[in-house]
Backbone as CSV, one residue per row, in Angstrom:
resi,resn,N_x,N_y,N_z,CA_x,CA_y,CA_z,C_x,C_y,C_z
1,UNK,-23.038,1.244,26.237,-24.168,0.999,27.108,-24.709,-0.426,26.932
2,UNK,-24.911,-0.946,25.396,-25.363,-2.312,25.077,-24.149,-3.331,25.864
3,UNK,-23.408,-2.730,25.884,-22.131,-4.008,26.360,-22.109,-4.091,28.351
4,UNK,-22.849,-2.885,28.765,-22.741,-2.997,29.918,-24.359,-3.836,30.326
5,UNK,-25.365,-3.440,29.975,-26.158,-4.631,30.096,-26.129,-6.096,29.902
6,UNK,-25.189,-6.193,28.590,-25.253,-7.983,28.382,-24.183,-8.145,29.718
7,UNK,-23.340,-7.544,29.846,-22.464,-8.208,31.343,-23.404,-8.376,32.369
8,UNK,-24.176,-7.798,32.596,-25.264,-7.581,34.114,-26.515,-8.838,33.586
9,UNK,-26.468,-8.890,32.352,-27.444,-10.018,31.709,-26.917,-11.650,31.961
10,UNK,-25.138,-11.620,31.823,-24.574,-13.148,32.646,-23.668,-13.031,31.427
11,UNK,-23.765,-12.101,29.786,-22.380,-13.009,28.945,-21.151,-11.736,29.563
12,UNK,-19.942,-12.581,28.842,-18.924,-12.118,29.173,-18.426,-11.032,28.707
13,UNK,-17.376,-10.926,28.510,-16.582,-9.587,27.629,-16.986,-10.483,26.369
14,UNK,-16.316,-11.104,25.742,-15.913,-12.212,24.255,-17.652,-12.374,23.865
15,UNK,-18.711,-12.973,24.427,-20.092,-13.332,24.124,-20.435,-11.636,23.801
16,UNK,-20.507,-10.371,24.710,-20.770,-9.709,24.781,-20.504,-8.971,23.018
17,UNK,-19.139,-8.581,22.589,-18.654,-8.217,21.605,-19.579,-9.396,20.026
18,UNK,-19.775,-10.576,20.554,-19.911,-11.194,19.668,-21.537,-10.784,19.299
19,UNK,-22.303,-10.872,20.432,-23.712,-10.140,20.111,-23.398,-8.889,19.454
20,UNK,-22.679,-7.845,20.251,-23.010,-6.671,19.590,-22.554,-6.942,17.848
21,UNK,-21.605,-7.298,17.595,-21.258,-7.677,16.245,-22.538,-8.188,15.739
22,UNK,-23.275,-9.353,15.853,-24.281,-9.594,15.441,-25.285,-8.816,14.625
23,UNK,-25.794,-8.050,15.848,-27.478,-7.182,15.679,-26.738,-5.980,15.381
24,UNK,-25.046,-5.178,15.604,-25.050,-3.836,15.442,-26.056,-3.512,13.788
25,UNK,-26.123,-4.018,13.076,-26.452,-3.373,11.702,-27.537,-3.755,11.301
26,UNK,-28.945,-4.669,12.280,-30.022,-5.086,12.510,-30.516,-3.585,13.341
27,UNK,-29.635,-2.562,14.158,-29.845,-1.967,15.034,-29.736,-0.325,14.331
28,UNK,-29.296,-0.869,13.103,-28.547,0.896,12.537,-29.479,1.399,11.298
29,UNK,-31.000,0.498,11.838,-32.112,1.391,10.211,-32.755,2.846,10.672
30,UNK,-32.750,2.914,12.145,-34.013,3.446,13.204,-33.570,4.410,13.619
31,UNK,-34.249,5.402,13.430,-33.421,6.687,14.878,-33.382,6.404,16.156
32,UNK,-34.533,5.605,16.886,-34.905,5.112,17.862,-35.103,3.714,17.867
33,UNK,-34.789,2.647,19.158,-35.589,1.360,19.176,-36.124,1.462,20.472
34,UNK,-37.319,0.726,20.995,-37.532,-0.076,22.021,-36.767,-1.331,22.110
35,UNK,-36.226,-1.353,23.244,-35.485,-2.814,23.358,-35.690,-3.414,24.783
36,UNK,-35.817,-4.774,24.604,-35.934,-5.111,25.925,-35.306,-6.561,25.919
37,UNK,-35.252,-7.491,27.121,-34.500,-8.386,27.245,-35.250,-9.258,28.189
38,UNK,-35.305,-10.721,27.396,-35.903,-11.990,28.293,-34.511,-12.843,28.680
39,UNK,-35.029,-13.620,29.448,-34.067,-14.576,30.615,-34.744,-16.239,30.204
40,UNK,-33.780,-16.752,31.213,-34.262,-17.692,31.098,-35.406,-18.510,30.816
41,UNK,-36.090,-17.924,31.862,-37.627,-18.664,32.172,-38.780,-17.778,31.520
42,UNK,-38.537,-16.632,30.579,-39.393,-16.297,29.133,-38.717,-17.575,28.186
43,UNK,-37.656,-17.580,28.241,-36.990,-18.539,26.499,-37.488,-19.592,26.626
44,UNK,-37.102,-20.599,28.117,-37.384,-21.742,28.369,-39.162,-21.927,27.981
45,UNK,-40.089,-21.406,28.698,-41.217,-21.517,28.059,-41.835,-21.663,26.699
46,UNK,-41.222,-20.489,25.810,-41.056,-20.417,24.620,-40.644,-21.779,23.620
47,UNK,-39.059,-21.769,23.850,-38.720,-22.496,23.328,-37.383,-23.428,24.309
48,UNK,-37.938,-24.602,24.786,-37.313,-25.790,26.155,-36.357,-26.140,24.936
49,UNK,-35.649,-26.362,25.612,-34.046,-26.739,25.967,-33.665,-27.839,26.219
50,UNK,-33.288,-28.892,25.095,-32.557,-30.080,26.202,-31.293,-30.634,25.658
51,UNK,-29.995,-30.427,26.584,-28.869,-30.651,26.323,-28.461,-31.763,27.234
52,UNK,-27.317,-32.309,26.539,-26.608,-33.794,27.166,-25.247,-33.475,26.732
53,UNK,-24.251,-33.863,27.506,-24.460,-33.740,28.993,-25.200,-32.325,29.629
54,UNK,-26.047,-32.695,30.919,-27.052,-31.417,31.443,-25.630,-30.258,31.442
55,UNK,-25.685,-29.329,31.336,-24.826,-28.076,31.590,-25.265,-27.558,33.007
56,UNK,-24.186,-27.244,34.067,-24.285,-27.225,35.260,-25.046,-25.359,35.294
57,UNK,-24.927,-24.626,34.706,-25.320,-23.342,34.191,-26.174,-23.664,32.902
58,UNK,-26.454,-22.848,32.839,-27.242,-22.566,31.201,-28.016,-20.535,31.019
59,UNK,-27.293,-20.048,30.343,-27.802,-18.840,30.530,-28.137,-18.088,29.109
60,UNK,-29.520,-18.113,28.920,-30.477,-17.904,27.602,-30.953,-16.242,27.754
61,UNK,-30.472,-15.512,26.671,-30.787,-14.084,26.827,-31.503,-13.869,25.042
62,UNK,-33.140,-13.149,25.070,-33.073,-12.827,23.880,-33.695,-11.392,23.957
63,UNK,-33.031,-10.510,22.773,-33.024,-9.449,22.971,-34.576,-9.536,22.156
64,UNK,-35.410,-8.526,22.991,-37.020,-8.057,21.450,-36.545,-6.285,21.237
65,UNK,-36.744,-6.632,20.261,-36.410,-4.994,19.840,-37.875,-4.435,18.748
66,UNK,-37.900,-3.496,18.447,-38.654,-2.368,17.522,-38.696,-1.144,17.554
67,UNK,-38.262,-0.817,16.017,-37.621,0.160,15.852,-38.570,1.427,16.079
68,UNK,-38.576,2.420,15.898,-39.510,3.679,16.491,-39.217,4.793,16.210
69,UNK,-39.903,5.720,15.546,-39.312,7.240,14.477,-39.316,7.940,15.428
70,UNK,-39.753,7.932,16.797,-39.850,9.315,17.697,-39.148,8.607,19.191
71,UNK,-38.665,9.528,20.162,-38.585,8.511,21.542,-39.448,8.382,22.227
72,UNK,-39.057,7.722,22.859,-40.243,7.400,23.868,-39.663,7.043,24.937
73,UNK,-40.866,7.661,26.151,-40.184,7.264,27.534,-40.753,5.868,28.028
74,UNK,-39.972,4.854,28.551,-40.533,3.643,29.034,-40.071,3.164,30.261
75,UNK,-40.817,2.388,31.286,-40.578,1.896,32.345,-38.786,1.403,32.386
76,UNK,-38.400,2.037,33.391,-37.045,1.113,33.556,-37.115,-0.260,33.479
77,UNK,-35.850,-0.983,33.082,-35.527,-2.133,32.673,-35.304,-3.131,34.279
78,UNK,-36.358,-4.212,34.255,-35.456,-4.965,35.245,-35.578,-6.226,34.946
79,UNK,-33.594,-6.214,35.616,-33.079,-7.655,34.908,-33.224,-8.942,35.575
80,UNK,-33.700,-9.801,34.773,-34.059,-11.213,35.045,-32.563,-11.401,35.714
81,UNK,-33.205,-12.854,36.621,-32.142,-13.454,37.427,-31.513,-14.142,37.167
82,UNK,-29.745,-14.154,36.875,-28.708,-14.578,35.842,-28.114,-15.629,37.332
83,UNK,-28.186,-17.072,36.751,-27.599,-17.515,37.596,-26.135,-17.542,37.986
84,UNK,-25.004,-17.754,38.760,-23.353,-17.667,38.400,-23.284,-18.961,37.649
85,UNK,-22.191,-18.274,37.247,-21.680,-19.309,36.533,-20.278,-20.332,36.957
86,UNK,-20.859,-21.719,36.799,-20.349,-22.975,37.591,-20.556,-24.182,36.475
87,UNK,-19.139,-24.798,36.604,-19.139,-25.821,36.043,-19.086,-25.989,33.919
88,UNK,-19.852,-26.722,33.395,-20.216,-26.638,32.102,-21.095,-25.991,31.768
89,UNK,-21.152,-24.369,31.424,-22.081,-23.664,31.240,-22.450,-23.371,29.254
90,UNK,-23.391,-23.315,29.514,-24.142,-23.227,28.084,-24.748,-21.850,27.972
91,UNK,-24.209,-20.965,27.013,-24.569,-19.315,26.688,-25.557,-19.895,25.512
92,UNK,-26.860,-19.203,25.140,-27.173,-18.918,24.193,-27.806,-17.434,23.999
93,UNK,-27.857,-16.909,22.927,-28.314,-15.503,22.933,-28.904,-15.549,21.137
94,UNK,-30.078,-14.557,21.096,-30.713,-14.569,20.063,-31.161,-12.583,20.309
95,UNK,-31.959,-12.970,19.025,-33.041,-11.885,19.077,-33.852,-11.724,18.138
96,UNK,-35.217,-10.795,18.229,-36.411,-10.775,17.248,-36.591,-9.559,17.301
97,UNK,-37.276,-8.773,16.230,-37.303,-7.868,15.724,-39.175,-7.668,15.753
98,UNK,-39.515,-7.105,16.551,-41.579,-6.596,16.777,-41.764,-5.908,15.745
């Protein structure tokens, strides 16, 4: 399921596997998490960006997560606008823990 969102989020198969590798064991204390996902223009605000040469793409995903002993029902997820990808594109992906 995590691998079919980061595709709909803009990374690839290869970025995709490499996140989940990342956070899987950041992800495996909790019975439950809240998780949610910022785009570009949350990161960019946060924390601006400046690369040389400009990258004709640039696509910034960070996951917020917190973990949670019971479930919970929450608003469906909607996904920020992933631009295509063209030219010299720049992936970055992170995440923080609430």
């Amino acid at each position: 399921m995590l691998s079919e969102i980061l595709l709909k989020l803009g990374l690839n198969e290869r970025e995709s596997e490499d996140f989940i590798d990342a956070w899987s064991d950041s992800l495996d204390k909790s019975p439950y998490y809240f998780i949610t996902f910022h785009g570009n223009d949350v990161i960019n605000f946060y924390a601006p960006l400046v690369v040389r040469p400009k990258p004709q793409t640039v696509i910034r995903i960070l996951m917020e997560y917190k973990p949670l002993k019971y479930y919970q029902e929450v608003p469906s997820f909607i996904y920020p606008q992933i631009p295509d990808r063209t030219g010299f594109t720049l992936v970055e992906w992170g995440g923080i823990e609430r």
